[in-house]
N, C-alpha and C positions, 0 to 999 in steps of 0.2 A: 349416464355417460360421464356426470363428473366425478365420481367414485373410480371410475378407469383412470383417469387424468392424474386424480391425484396419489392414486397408486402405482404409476406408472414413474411421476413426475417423483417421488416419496425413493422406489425403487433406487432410480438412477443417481440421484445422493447420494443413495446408502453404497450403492456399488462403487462409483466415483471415492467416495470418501473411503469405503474397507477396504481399495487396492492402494491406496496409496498411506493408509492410517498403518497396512501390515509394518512398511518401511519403515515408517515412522517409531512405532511402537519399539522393532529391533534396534533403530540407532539407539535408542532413548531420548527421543527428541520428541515427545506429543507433545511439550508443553512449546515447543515453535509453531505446531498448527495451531494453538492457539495464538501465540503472537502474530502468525501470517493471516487470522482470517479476524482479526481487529484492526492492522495494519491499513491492508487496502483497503480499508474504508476513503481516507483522503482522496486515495485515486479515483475512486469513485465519485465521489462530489465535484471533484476537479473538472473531470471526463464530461459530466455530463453539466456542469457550468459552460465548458470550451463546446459541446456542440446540441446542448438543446435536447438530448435525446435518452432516455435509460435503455436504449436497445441498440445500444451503437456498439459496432467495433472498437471505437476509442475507448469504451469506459472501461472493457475487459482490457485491453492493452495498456492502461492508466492503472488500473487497479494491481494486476500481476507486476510492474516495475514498482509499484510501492511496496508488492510482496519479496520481492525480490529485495528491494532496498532494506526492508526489516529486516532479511538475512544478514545482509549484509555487514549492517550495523552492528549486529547480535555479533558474530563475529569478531570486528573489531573489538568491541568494547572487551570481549572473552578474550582478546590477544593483548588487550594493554592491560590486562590484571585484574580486572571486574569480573566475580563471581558468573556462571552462566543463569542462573535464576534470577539475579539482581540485574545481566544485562538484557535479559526476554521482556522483564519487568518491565525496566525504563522505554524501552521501547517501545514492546505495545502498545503502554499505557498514554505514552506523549501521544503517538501516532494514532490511536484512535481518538483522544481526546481533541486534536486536533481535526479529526474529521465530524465530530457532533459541534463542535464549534463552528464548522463550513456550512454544515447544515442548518445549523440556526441562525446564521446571517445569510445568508443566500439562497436556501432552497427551504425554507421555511412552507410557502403556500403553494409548494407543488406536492405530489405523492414521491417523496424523498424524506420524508422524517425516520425520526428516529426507531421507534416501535417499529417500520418495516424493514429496517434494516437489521437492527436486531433479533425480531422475532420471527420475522418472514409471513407470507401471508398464501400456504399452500392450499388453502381452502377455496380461495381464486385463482388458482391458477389454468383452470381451463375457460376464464374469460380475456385471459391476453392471449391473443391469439393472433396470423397474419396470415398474407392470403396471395396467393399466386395467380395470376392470371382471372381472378375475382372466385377460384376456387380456394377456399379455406385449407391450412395445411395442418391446423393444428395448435395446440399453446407455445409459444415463444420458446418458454422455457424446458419444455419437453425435446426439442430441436439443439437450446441449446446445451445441454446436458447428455444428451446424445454424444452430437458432435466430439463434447470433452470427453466423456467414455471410452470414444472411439481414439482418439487422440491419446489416451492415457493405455489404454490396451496395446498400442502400436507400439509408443515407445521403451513400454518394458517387456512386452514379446521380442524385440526385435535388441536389448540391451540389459536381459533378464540377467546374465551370468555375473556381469558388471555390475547391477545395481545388486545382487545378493551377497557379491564378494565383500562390495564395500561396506553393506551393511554388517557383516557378523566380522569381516576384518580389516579396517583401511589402510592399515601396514600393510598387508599383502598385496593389497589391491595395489597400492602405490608400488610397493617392491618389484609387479607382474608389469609395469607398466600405464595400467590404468589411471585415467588424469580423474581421482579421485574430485578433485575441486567441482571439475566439470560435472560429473554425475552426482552432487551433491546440489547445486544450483539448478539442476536441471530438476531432480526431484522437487527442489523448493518453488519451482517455476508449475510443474504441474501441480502442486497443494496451490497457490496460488491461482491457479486457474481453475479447476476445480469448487475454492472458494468464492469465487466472484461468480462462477456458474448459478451457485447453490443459493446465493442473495434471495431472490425471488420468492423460493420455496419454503425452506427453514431458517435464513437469518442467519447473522454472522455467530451469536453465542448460540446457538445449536450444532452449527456444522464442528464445531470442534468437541460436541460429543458425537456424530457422527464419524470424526475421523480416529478417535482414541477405543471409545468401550468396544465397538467391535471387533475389533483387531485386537485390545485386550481380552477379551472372551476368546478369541480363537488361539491365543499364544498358549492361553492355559488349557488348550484341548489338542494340540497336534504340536511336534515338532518339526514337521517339517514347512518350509518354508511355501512352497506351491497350494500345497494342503491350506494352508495359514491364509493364504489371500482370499484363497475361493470362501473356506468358512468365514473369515472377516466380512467377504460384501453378502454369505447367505445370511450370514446375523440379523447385518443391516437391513435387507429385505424383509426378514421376518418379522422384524421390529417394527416397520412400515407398517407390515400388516395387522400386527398386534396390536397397537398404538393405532392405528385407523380406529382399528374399531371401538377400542376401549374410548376414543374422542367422542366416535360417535354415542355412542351410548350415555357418557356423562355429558357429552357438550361440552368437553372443555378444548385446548389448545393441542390442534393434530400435533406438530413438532414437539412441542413438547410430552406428549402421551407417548411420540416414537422414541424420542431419546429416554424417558422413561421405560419403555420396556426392553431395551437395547440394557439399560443399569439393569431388570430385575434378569433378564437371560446371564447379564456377568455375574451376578451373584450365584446363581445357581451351577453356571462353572464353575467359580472358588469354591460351593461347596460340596460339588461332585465330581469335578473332572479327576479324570482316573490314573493323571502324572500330577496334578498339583491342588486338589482336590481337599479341603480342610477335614471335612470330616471323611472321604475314602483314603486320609494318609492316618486317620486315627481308629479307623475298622481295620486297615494292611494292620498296625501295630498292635492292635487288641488281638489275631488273629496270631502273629508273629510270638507274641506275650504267651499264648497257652498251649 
């Protein structure tokens, strides 16, 4: 049963992470879900300094304003004249440093260090579990991954045309009316949330291969946008399973075995895919040549 669990829990990452890694990939902004899923870390320690609990409402709502605030700043700084790599840099890099700082004076002898937040610890995760009515409902984090899924499906089914426009054109988008800004923070709010879902499972330098290689794998295999999302979280899924197993077999680190087979799947699109393909653009010209 724990093989379900952690396939299940492995899954919803992956899908989580490749709808919202699609957007990301097209603005050209992967390297902010990197800075957003280092960022809320502080909120995180904060969250659960203020109420005692890692399963609280508060610490996702502490975590995504810090995700949020990293935009923010990013921003800024990209407005008063600072490079945007050099302002992802400064930020992430303060903002997570200051949350292993909070951990190591504060939450040092509880289950809050560093290795779980980094690495995640998907191999337990069908022993956090909670219970209704003294019937068991399940792993915590299966519930709450869910939930975000569910959340993350609604509000780009329901604001798809908007988030595609402003991704391939934000002149337009602004030109047509669209409060670009708004649907910009809004995206950074669900990557945000999405990454503090993902804590649990994979760790915060995992999920930001979870939110880029698959969605890079699917850009180099479809042009179209729709196509690009669903292939993005099938990658991810696959990779889950791929990575499951190869963990199991060597014993080594699930998360990292998944985000490992997620890299060799994108390899094998750069050197096959049939629009961007390295070596089927060099069979087209041998072919083209005689």
């Amino acid at each position: 049963m724990s093989d379900f669990w952690i396939l299940l829990t492995g899954s919803l990452v992956a899908s989580c992470c490749g709808i919202l890694g699609a957007f990301l990939v097209l603005r050209k902004m992967a390297m902010i879900g990197d800075a957003i899923s280092h960022s809320v870390m502080p909120g995180i320690v904060i969250a659960f300094l203020i109420s005692g609990s890692r399963d609280s409402l508060v610490m996702m709502l502490a975590a995504m304003a810090c995700g949020l605030l990293a935009v923010f700043l990013i921003q800024l700084f990209q407005q008063s004249g600072i490079q945007s790599d050099a302002s992802i840099g400064v930020v992430f890099t303060a903002m997570f440093a200051t949350g292993v700082l909070l951990v190591s004076l504060y939450a040092r002898q509880v289950h809050l260090d560093q290795d779980a937040i980094l690495y995640g610890e998907i191999a337990y995760v069908h022993w956090n579990t909670w219970s209704l009515n003294g019937v068991s409902m399940g792993p915590i984090a299966v519930w709450l991954l869910g939930i975000t899924l569910t959340v993350i499906l609604v509000v780009i089914g329901l604001f798809y045309k908007q988030f595609k426009l402003c991704a391939f054109d934000p002149a337009l988008a602004a030109a047509c009316g669209i409060p670009v800004a708004l649907f910009h923070y809004l995206l950074m709010g669900l990557v945000s949330m999405a990454t503090v879902s993902s804590f649990e499972s994979v760790g915060a330098i995992l999920v930001v291969g979870l939110l880029v290689i698959p969605a890079a794998t699917a850009y180099l295999l479809t042009e179209r946008l729709s196509v690009m999302i669903a292939m993005s979280a099938g990658v991810g899924i696959v990779s889950t399973f791929i990575g499951y197993g190869v963990a199991t077999v060597l014993d080594a680190s699930i998360a990292g075995c998944i985000v490992s087979a997620a890299g060799v799947l994108f390899i094998l699109a750069l050197l096959f895919s049939p629009s961007h393909g390295v070596i089927w653009k060099k069979w087209r010209l041998r072919r083209l040549a005689q």
